[in-house]
C-alpha positions as a Python dict, from the first residue, in 0.01 Angstrom:
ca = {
    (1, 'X'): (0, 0, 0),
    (2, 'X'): (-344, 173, 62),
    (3, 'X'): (-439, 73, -305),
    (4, 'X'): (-341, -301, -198),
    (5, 'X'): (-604, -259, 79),
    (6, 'X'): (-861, -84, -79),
    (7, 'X'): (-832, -398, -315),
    (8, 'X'): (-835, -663, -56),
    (9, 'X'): (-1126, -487, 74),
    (10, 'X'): (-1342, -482, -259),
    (11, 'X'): (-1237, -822, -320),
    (12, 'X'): (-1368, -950, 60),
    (13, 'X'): (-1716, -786, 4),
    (14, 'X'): (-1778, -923, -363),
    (15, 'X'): (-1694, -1258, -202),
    (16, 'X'): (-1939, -1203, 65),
    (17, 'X'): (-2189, -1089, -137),
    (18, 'X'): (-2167, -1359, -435),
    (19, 'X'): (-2118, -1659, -141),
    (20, 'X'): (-2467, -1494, 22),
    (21, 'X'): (-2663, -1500, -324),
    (22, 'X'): (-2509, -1863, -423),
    (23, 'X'): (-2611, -2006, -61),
    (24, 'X'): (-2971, -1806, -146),
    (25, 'X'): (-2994, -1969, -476),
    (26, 'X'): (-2954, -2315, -288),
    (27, 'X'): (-3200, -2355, -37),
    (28, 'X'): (-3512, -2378, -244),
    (29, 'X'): (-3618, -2748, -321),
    (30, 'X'): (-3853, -2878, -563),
    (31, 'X'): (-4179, -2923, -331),
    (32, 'X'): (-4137, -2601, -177),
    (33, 'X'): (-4429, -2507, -400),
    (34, 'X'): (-4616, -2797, -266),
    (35, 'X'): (-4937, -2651, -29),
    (36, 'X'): (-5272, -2472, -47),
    (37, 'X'): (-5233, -2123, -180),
    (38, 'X'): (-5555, -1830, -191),
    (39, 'X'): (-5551, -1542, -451),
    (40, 'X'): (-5523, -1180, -307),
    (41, 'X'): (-5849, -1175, -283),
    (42, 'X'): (-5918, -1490, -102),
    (43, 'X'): (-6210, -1584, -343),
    (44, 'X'): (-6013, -1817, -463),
    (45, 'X'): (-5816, -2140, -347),
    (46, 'X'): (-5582, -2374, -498),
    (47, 'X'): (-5389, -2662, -409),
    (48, 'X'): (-5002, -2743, -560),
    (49, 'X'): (-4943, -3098, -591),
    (50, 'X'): (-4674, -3306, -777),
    (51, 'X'): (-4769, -3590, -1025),
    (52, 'X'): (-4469, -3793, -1201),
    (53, 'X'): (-4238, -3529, -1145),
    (54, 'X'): (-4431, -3226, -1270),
    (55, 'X'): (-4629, -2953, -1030),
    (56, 'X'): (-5031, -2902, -1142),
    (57, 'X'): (-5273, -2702, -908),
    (58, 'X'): (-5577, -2731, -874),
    (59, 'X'): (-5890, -2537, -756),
    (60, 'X'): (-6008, -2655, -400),
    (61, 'X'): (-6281, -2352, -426),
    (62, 'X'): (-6407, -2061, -564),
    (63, 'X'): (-6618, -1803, -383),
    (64, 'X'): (-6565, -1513, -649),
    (65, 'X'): (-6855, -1390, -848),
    (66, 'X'): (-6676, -1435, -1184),
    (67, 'X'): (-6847, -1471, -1505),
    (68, 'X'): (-6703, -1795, -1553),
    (69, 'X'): (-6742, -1965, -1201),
    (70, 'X'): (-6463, -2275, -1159),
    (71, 'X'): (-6577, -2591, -1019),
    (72, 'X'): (-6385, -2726, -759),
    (73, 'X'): (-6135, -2998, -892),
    (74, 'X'): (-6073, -2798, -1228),
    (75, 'X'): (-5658, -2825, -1303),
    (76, 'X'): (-5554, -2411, -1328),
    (77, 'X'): (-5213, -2440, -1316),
    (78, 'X'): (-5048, -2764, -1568),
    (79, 'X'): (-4736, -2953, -1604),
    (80, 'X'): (-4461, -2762, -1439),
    (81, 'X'): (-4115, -2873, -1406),
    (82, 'X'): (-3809, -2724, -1137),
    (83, 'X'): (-3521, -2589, -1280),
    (84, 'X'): (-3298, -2296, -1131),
    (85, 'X'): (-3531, -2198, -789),
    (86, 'X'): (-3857, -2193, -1057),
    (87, 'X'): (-4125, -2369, -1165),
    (88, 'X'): (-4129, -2352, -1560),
    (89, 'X'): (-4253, -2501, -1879),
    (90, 'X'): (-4633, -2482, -1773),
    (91, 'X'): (-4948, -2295, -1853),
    (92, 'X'): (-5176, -2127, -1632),
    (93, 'X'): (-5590, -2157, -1711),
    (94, 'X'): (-5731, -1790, -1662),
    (95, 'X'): (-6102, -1812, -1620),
    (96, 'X'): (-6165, -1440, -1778),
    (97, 'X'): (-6012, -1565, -2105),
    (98, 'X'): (-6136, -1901, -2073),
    (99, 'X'): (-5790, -2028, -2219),
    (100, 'X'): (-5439, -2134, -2072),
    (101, 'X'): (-5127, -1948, -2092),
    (102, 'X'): (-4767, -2035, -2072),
    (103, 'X'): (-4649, -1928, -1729),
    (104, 'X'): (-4354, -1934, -1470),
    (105, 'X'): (-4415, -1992, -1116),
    (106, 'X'): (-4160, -1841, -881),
    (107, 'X'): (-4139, -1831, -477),
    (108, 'X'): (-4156, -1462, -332),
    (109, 'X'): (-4085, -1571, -6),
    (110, 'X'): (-4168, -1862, 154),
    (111, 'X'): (-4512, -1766, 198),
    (112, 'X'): (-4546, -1623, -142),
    (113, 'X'): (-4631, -1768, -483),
    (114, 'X'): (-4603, -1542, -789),
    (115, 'X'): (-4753, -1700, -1110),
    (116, 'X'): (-4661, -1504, -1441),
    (117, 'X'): (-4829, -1562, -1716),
    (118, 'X'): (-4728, -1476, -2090),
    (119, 'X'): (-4889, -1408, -2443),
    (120, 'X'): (-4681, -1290, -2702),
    (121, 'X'): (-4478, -1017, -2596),
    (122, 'X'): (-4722, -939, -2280),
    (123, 'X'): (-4678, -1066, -1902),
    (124, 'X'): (-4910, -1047, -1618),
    (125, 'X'): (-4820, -1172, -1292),
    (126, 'X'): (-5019, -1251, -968),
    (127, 'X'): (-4935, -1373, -567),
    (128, 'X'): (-5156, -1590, -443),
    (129, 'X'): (-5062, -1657, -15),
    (130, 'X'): (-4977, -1967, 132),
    (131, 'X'): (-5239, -2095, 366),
    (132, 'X'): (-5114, -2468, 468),
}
């Protein structure tokens, strides 16, 4: 009888627990990536827009005192697509190497963008803050 309870008991809290992380897994919607977003520096803005069904950002300004200034305008973030609560399939422009990488963009938290970008074997990620 205690066994049988012990049981029930497990089998309650994995059904909590895997109905919390499926209702989690829901809630995020295509254009919640859509917004202006600064680096964690705040040198740097960009804004996330949506063009024929694919997220691009681009650089509103640039206030760092890189080697390789951006213009405003310039597209740093290209052709992303929404499947499974991220933003995939893209590339990422990083100024330092002067070249684009093939990145994932994932929500943090709602105020939270972390872009992770990938060469080879390597990944570097970075969170830039929502700021509208």
């Amino acid at each position: 009888m205690k066994r049988n309870t012990v049981l029930m008991a497990l089998l309650t809290l994995l059904l909590i627990v895997w109905g919390g992380h499926a209702i989690a897994q829901t809630t995020l919607t295509p254009d919640a990536i859509l917004g202006i977003y600064e680096n964690e520096t705040g040198e740097r803005q960009m804004e996330i827009f949506r063009q024929n069904n694919q997220y691009f950002g681009k650089l509103i300004s640039d206030k760092s005192d890189s080697e390789r200034p951006l213009k405003p305008g310039t597209i740093v973030l290209k052709a992303f697509t929404f499947a499974k609560n991220e933003w995939v399939n893209g590339t990422v422009y990083t100024p330092k190497q002067g070249r684009d990488f093939k990145a994932t963009l994932t929500m943090v938290d709602s105020q939270t963008l972390r872009i992770n970008a990938r060469y080879g074997l390597m990944s570097r990620s970075k969170d830039w803050k929502r700021v509208k």
